[in-house]
TORFI-37804 format. One record per residue (C-alpha): x, y, z; residue number from 1; residue in one letter. Coordinates in pm, 1 decimal, padded with zeros to 6 digits. Layout:
<sites>
<site><X>X</X><Y>Y</Y><Z>Z</Z><voro>NUM</voro><mifi>A</mifi></site>
...
</sites>
This chain:
<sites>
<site><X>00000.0</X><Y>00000.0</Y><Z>00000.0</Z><voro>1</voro><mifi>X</mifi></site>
<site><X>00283.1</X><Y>00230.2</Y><Z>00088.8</Z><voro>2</voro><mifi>X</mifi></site>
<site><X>00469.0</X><Y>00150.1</Y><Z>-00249.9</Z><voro>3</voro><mifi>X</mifi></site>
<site><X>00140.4</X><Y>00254.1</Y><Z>-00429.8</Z><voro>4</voro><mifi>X</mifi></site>
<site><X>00073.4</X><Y>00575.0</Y><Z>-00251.1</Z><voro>5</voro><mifi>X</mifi></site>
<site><X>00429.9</X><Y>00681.8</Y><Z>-00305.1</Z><voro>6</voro><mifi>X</mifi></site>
<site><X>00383.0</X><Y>00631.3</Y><Z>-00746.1</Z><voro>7</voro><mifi>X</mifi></site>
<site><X>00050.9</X><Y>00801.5</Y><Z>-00719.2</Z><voro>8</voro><mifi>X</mifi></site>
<site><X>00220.1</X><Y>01087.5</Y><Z>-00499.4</Z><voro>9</voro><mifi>X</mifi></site>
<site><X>00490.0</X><Y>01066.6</Y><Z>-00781.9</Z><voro>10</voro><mifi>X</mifi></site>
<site><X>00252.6</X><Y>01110.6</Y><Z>-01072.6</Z><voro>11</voro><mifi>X</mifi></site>
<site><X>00050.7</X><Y>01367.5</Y><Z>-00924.8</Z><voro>12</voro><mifi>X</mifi></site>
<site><X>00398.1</X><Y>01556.1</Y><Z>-00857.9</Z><voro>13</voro><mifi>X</mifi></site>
<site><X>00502.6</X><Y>01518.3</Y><Z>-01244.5</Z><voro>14</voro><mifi>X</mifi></site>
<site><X>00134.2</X><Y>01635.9</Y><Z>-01321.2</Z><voro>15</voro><mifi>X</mifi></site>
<site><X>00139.0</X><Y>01921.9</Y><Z>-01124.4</Z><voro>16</voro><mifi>X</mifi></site>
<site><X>00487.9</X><Y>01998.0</Y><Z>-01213.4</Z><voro>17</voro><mifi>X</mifi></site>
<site><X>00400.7</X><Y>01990.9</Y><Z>-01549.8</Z><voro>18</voro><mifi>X</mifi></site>
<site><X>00132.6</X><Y>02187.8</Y><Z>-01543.7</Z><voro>19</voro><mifi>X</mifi></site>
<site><X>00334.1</X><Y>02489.0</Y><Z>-01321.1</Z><voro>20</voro><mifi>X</mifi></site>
<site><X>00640.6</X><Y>02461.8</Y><Z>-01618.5</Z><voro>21</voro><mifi>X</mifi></site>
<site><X>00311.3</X><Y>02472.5</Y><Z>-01929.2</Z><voro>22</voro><mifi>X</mifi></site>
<site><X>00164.0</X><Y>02763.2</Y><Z>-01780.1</Z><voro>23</voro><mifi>X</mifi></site>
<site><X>00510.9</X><Y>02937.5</Y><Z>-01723.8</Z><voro>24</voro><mifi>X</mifi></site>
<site><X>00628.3</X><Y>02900.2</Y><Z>-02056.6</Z><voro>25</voro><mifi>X</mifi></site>
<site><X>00276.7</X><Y>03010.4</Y><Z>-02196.9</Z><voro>26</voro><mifi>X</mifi></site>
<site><X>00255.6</X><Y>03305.9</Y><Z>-01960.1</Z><voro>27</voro><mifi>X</mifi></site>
<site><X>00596.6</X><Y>03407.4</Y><Z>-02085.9</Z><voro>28</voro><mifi>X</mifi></site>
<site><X>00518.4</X><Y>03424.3</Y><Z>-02444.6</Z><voro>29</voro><mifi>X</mifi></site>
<site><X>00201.8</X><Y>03640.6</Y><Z>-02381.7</Z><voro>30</voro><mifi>X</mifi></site>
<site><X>00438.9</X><Y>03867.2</Y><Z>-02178.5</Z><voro>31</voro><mifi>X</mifi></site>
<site><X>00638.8</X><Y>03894.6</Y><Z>-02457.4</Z><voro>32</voro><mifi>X</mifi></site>
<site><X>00379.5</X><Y>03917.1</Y><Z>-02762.7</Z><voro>33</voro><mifi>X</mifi></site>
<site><X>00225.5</X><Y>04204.6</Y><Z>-02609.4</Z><voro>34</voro><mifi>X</mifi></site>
<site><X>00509.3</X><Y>04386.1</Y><Z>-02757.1</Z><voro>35</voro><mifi>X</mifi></site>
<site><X>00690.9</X><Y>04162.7</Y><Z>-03007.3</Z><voro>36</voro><mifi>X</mifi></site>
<site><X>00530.7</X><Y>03988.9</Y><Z>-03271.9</Z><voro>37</voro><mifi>X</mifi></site>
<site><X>00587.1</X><Y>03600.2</Y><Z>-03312.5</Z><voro>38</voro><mifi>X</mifi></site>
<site><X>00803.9</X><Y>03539.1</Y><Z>-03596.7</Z><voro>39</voro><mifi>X</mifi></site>
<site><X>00655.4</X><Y>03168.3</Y><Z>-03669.0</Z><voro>40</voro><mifi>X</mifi></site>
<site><X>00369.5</X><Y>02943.6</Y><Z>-03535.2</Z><voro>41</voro><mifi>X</mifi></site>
<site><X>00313.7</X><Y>02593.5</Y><Z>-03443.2</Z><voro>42</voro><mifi>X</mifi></site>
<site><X>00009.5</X><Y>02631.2</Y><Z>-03694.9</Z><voro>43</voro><mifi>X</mifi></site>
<site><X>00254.3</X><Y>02749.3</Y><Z>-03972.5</Z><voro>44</voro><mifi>X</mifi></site>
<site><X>00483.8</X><Y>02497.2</Y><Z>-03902.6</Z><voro>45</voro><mifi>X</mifi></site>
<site><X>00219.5</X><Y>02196.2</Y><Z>-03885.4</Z><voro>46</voro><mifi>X</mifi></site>
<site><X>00090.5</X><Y>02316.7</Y><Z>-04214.8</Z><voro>47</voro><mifi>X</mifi></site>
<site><X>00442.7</X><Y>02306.3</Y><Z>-04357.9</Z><voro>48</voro><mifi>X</mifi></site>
<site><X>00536.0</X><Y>02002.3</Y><Z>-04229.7</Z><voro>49</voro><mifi>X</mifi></site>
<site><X>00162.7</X><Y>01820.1</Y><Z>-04254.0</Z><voro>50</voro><mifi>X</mifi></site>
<site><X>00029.7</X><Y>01951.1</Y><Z>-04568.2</Z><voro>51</voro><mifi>X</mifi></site>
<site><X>00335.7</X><Y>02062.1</Y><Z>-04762.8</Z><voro>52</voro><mifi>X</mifi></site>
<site><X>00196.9</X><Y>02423.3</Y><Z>-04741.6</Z><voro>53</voro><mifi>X</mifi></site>
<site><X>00430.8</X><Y>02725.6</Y><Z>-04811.2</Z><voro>54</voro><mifi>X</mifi></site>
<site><X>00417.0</X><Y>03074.4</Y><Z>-04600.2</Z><voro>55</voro><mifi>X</mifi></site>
<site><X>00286.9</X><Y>03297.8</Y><Z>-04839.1</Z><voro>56</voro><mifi>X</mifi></site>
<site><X>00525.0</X><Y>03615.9</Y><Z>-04751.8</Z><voro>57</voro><mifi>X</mifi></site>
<site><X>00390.0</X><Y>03779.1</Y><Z>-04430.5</Z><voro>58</voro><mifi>X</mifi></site>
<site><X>00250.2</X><Y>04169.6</Y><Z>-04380.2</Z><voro>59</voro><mifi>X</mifi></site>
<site><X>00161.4</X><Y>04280.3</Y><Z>-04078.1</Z><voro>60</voro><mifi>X</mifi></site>
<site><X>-00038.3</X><Y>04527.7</Y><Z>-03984.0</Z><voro>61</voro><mifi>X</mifi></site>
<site><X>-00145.9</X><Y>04704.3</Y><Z>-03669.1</Z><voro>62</voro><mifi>X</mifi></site>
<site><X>-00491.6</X><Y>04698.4</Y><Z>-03547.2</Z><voro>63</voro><mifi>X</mifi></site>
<site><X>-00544.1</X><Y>05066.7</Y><Z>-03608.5</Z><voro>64</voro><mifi>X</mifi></site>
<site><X>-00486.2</X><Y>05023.1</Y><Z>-03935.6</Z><voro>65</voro><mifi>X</mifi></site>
<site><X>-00730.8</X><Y>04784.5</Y><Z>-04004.1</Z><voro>66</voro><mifi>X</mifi></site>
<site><X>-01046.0</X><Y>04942.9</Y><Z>-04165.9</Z><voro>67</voro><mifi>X</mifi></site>
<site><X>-01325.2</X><Y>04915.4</Y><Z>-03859.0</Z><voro>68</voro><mifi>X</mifi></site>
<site><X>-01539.8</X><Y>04816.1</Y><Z>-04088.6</Z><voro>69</voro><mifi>X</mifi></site>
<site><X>-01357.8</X><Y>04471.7</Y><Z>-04149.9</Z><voro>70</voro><mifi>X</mifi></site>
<site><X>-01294.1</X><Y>04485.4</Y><Z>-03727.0</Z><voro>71</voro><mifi>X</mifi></site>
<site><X>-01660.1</X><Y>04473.4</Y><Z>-03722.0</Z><voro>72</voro><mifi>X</mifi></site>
<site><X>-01759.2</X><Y>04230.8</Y><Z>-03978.4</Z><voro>73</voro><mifi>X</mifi></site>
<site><X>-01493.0</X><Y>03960.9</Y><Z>-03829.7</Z><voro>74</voro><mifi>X</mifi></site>
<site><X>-01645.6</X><Y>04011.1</Y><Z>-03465.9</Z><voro>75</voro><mifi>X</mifi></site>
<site><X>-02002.7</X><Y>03996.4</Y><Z>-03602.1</Z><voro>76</voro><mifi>X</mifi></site>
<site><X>-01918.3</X><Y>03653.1</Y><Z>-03778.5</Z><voro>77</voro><mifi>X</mifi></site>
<site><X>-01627.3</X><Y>03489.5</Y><Z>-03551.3</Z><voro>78</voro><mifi>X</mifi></site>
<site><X>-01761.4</X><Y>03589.4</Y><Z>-03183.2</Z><voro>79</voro><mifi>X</mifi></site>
<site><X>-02003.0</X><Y>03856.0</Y><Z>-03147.0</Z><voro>80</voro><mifi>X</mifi></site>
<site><X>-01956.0</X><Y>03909.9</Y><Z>-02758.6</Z><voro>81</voro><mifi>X</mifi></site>
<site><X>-01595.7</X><Y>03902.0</Y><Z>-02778.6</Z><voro>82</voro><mifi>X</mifi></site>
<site><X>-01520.5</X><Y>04206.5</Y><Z>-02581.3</Z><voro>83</voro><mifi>X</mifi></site>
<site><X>-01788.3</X><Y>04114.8</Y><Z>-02325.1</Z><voro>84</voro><mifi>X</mifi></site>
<site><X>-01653.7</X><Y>03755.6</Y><Z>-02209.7</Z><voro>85</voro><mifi>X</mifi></site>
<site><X>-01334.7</X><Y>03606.2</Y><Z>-02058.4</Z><voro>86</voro><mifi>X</mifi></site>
<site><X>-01268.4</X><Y>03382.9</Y><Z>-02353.5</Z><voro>87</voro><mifi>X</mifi></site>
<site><X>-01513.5</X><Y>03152.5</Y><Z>-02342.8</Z><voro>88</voro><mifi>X</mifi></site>
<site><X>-01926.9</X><Y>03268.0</Y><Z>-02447.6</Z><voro>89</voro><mifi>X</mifi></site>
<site><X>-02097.6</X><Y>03018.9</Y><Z>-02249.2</Z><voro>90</voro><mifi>X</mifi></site>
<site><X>-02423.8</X><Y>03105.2</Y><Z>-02449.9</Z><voro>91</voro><mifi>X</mifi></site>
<site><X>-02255.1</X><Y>02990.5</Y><Z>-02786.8</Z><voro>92</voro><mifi>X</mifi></site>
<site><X>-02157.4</X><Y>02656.8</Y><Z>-02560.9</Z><voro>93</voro><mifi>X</mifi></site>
<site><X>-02484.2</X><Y>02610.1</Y><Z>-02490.5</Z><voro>94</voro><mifi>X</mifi></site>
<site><X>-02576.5</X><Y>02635.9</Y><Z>-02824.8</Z><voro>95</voro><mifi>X</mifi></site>
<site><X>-02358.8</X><Y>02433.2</Y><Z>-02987.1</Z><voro>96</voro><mifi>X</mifi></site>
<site><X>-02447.4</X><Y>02152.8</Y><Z>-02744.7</Z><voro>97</voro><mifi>X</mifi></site>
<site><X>-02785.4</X><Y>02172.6</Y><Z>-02832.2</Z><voro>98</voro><mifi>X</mifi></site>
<site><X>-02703.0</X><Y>02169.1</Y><Z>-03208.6</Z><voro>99</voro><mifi>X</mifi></site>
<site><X>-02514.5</X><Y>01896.7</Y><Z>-03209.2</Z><voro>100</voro><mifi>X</mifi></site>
<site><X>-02696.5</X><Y>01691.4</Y><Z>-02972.7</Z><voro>101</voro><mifi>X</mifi></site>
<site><X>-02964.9</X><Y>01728.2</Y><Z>-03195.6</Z><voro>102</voro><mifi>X</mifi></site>
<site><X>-02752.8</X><Y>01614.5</Y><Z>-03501.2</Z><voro>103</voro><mifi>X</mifi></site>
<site><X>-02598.8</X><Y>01350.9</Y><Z>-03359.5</Z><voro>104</voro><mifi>X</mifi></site>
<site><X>-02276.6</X><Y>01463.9</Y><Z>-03459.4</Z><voro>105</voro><mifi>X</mifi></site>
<site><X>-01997.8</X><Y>01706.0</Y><Z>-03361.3</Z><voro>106</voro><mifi>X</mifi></site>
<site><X>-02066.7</X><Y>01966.1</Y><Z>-03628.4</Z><voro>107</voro><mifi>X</mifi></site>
<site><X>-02078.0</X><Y>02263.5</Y><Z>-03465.6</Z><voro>108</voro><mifi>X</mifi></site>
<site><X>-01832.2</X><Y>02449.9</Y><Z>-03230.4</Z><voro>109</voro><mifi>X</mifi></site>
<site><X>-01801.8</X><Y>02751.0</Y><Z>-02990.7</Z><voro>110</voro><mifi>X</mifi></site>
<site><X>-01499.3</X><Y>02872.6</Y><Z>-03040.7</Z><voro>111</voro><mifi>X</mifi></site>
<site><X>-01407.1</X><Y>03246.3</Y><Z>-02957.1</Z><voro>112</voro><mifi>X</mifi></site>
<site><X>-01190.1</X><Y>03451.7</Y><Z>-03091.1</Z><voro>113</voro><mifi>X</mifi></site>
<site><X>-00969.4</X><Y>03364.3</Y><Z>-02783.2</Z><voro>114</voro><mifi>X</mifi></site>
<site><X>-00999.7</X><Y>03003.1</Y><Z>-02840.4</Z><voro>115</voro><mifi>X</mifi></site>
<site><X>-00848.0</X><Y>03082.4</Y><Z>-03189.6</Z><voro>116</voro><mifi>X</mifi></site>
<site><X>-00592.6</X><Y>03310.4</Y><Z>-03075.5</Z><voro>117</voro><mifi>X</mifi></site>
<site><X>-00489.6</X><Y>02985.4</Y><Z>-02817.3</Z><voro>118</voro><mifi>X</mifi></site>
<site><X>-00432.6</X><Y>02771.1</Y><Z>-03063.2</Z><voro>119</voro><mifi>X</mifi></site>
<site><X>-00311.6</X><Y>02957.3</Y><Z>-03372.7</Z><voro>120</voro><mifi>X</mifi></site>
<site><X>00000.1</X><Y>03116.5</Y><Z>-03188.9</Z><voro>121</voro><mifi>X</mifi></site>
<site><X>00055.9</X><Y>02843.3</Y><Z>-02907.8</Z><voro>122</voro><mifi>X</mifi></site>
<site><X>-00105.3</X><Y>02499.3</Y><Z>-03036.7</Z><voro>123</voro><mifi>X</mifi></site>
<site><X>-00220.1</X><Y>02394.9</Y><Z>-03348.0</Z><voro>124</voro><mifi>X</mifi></site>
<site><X>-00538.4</X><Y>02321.3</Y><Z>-03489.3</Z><voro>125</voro><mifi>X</mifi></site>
<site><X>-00525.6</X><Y>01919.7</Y><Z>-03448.9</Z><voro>126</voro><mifi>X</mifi></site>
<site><X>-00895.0</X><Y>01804.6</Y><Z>-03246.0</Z><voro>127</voro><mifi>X</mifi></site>
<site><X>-00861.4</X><Y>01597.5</Y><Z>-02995.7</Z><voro>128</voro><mifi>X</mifi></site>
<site><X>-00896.5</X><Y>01640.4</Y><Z>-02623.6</Z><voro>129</voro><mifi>X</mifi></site>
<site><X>-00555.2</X><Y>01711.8</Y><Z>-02531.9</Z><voro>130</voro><mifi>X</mifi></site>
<site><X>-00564.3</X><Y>02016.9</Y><Z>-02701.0</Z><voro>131</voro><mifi>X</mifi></site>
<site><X>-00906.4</X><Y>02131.7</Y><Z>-02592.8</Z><voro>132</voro><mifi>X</mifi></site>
<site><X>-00790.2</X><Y>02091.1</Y><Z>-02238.7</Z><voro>133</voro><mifi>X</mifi></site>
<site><X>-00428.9</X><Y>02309.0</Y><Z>-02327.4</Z><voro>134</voro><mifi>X</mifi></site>
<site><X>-00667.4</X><Y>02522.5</Y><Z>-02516.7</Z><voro>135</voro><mifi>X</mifi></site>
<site><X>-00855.5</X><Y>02604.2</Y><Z>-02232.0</Z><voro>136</voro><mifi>X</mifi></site>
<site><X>-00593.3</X><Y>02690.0</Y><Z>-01992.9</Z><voro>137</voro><mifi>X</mifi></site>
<site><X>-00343.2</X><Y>02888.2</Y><Z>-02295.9</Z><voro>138</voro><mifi>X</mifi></site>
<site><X>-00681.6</X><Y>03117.6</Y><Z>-02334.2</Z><voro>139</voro><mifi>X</mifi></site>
<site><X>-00731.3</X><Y>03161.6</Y><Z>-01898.9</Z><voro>140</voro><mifi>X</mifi></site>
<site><X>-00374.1</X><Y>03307.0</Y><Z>-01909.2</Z><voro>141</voro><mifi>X</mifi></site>
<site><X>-00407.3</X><Y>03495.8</Y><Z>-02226.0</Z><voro>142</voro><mifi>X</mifi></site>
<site><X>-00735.9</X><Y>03666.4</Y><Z>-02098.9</Z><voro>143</voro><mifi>X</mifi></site>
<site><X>-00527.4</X><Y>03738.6</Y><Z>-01810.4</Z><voro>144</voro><mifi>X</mifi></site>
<site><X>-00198.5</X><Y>03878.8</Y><Z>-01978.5</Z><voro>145</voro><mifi>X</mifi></site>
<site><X>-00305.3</X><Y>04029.6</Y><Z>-02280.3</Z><voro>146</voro><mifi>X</mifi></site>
<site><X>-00567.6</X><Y>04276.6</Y><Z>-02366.3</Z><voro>147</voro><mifi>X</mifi></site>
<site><X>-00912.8</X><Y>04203.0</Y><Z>-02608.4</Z><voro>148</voro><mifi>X</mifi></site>
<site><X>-00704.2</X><Y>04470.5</Y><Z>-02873.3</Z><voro>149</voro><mifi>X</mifi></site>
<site><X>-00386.5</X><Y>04284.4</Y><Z>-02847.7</Z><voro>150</voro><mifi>X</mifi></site>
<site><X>-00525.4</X><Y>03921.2</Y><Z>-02885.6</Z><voro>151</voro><mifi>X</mifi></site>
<site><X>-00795.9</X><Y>04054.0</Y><Z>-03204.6</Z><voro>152</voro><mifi>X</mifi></site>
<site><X>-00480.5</X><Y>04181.9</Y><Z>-03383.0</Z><voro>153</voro><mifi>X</mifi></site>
<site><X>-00284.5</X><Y>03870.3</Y><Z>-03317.0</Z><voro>154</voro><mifi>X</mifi></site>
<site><X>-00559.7</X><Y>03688.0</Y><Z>-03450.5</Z><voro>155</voro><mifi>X</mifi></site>
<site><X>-00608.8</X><Y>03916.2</Y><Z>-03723.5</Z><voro>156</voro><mifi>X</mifi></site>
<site><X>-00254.5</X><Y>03938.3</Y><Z>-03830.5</Z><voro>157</voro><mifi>X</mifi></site>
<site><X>-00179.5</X><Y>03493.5</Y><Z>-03792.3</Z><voro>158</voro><mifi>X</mifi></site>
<site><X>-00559.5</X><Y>03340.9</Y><Z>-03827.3</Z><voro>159</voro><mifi>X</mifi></site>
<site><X>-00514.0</X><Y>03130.9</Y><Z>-04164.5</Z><voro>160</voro><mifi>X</mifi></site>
<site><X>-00713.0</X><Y>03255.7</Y><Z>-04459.8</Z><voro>161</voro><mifi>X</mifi></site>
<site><X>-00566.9</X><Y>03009.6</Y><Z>-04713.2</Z><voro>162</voro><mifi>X</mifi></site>
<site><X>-00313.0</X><Y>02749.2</Y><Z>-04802.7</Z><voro>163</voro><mifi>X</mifi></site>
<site><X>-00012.7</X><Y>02903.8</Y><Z>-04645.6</Z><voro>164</voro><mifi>X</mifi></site>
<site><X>-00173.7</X><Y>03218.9</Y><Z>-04603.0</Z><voro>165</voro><mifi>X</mifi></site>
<site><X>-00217.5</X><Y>03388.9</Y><Z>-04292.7</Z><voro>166</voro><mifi>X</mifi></site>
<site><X>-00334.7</X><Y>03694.7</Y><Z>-04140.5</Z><voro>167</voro><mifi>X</mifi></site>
<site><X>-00577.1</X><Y>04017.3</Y><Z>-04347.6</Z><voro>168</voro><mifi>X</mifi></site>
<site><X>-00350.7</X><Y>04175.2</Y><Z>-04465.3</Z><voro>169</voro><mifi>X</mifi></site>
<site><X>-00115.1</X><Y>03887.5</Y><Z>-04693.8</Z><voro>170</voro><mifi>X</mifi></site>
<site><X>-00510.2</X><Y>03735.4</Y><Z>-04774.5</Z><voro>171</voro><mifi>X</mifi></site>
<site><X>-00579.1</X><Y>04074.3</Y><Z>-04923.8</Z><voro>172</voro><mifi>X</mifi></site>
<site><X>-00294.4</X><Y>04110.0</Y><Z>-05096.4</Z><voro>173</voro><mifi>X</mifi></site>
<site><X>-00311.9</X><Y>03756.0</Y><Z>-05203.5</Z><voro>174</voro><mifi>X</mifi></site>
<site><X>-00694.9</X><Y>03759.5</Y><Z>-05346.2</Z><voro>175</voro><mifi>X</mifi></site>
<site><X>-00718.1</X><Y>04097.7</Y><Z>-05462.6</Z><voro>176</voro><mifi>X</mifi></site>
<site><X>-00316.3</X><Y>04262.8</Y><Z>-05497.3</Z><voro>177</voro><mifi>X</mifi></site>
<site><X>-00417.6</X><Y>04524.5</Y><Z>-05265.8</Z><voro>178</voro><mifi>X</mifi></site>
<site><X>-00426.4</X><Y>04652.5</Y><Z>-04896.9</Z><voro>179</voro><mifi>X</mifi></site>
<site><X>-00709.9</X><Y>04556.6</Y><Z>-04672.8</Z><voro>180</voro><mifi>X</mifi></site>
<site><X>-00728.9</X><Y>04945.1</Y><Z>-04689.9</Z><voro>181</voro><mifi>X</mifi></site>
<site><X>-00878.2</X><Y>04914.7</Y><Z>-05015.0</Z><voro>182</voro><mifi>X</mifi></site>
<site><X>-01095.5</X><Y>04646.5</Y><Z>-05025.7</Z><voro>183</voro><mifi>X</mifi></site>
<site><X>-01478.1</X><Y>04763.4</Y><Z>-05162.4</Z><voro>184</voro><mifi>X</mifi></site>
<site><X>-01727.8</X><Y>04653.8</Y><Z>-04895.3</Z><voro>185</voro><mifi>X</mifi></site>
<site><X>-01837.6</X><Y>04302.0</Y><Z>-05108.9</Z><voro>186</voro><mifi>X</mifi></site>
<site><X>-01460.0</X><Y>04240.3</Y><Z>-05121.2</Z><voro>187</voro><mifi>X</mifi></site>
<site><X>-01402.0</X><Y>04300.6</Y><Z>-04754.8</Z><voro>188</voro><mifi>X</mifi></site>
<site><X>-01735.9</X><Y>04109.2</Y><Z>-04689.6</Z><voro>189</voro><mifi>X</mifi></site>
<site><X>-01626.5</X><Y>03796.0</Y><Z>-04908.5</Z><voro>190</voro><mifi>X</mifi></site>
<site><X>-01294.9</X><Y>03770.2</Y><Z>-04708.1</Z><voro>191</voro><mifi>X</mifi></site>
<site><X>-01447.3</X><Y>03737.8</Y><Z>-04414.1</Z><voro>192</voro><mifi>X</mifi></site>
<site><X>-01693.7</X><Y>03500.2</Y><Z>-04527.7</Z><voro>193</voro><mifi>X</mifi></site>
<site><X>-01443.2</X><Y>03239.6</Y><Z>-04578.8</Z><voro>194</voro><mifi>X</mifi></site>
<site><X>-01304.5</X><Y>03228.2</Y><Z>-04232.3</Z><voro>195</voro><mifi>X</mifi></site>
<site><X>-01549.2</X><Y>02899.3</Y><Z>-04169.2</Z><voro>196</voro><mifi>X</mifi></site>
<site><X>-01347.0</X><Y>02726.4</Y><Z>-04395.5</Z><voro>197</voro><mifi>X</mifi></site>
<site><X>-01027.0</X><Y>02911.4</Y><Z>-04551.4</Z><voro>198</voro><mifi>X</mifi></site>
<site><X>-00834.5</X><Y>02582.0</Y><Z>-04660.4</Z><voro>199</voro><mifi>X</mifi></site>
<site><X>-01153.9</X><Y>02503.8</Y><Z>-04898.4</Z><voro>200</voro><mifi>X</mifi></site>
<site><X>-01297.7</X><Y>02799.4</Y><Z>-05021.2</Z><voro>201</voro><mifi>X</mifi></site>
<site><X>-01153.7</X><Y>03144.5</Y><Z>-05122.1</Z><voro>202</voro><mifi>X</mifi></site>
<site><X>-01365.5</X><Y>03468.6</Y><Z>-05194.1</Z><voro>203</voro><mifi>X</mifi></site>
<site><X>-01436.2</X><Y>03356.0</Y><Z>-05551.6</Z><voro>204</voro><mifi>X</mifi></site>
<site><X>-01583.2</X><Y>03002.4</Y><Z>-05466.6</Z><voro>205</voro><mifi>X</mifi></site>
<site><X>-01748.4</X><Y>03137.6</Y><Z>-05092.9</Z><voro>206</voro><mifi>X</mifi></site>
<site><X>-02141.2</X><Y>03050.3</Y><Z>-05254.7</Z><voro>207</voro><mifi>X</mifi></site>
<site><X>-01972.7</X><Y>02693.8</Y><Z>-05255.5</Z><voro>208</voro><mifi>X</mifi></site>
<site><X>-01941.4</X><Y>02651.4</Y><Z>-04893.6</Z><voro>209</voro><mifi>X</mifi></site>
<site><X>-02288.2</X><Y>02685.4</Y><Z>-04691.8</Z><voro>210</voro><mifi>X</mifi></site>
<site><X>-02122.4</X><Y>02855.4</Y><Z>-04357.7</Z><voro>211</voro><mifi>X</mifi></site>
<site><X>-01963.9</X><Y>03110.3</Y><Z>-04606.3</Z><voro>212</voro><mifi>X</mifi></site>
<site><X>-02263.2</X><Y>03179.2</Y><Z>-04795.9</Z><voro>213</voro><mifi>X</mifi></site>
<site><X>-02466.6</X><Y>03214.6</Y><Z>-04424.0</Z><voro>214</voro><mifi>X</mifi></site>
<site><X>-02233.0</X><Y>03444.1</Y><Z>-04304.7</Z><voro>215</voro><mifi>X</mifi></site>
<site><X>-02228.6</X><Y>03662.2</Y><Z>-04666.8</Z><voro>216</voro><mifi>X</mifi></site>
<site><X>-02629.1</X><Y>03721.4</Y><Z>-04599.8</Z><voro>217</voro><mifi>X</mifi></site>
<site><X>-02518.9</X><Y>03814.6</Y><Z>-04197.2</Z><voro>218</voro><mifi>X</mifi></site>
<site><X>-02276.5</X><Y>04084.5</Y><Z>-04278.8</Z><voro>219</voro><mifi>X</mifi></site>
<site><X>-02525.3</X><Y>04200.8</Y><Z>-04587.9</Z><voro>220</voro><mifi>X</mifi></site>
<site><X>-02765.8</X><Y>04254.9</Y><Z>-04364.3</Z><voro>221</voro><mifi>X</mifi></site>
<site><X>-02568.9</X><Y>04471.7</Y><Z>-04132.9</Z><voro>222</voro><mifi>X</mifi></site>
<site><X>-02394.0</X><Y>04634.3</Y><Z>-04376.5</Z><voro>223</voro><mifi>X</mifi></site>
</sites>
């Protein structure tokens, strides 16, 4: 009895060591990406690596720069109360467990802008559990750490918008050899669109993809 007490003291040590040395390493990043902006992510590399995928040459661009009018459309579409929760919108939750219960199936998620933010620039996009449950705890100490403006340009500077394309700014440049600056409204509109599904469908083929085409009629309506 002794000998098995001590091995499940032992695991629950390495567990809770590992989880002090996750969250330190994690914490330390968001320290530092308030202010510096991460050269490479795991989701860039897994797409490399995975998929055969080349980075598309990067721009960057600040949130301020950003047209509000493409701020707005990506909130309105991606996670409507994202400056009102702490990274998680237990009303979308709720929703999606209805949804699916009712499908049968795991076809629709609830994933905030946060969530995406988690696991563009500090996991990757594979689903499993394991990565829910890191999810969960990267967006806690990013909600902590970071501010709502610092995460949404993060996520609108590295969220994928193609096959090795990532962030607004290269997807603009990309799909229509200009600036997000200016994009027409149905251009901007379109872009967004395709955030559902970015791998799949670009702003020329969005009436392909259902999700896209929903969204299209969202952002018509409040624009």
């Amino acid at each position: 009895m002794k000998k098995k007490r001590n091995f499940f003291a032992q695991v629950l040590r390495f567990i809770v060591y590992a989880h002090l040395f996750f969250w330190t390493i994690i914490a330390t990043l968001c320290l530092f990406y308030n202010f510096i902006n991460p050269p490479l992510t795991p989701l860039m590399i897994q797409r490399k690596l995975v998929r055969g995928y080349e980075c598309k040459p990067r721009k960057y661009i600040p949130l301020e720069k950003i047209p509000k009018s493409i701020v707005r459309m990506t909130i309105i579409v991606e996670d409507a109360n994202y400056y009102h929760h702490f990274g998680f919108d237990w009303d979308m939750v709720k929703k999606a467990w209805e949804k699916n219960k009712k499908s049968g199936k795991i076809r629709f998620g609830a994933s905030t802008i946060s969530n995406q933010v988690a696991r563009t620039i500090f996991l990757t996009t594979n689903r499993n559990v394991l990565r829910k449950y890191l999810e969960v705890q990267v967006t806690v100490i990013m909600e902590l750490l970071m501010s709502k403006d610092r995460m949404l340009e993060l996520y609108l500077n590295y969220v994928e918008w193609g096959k090795g394309i990532y962030g607004i700014e290269t997807a603009s440049y990309h799909y229509y050899g200009t600036s997000c600056r200016n994009l027409s409204k149905t251009q901007a509109m379109k872009l967004v669109s395709i955030l559902s599904n970015p791998i799949d469908y670009t702003p020329q083929s969005y009436y392909r993809s259902t999700s896209a085409r929903a969204r299209y009629a969202m952002l018509q309506r409040y624009f």
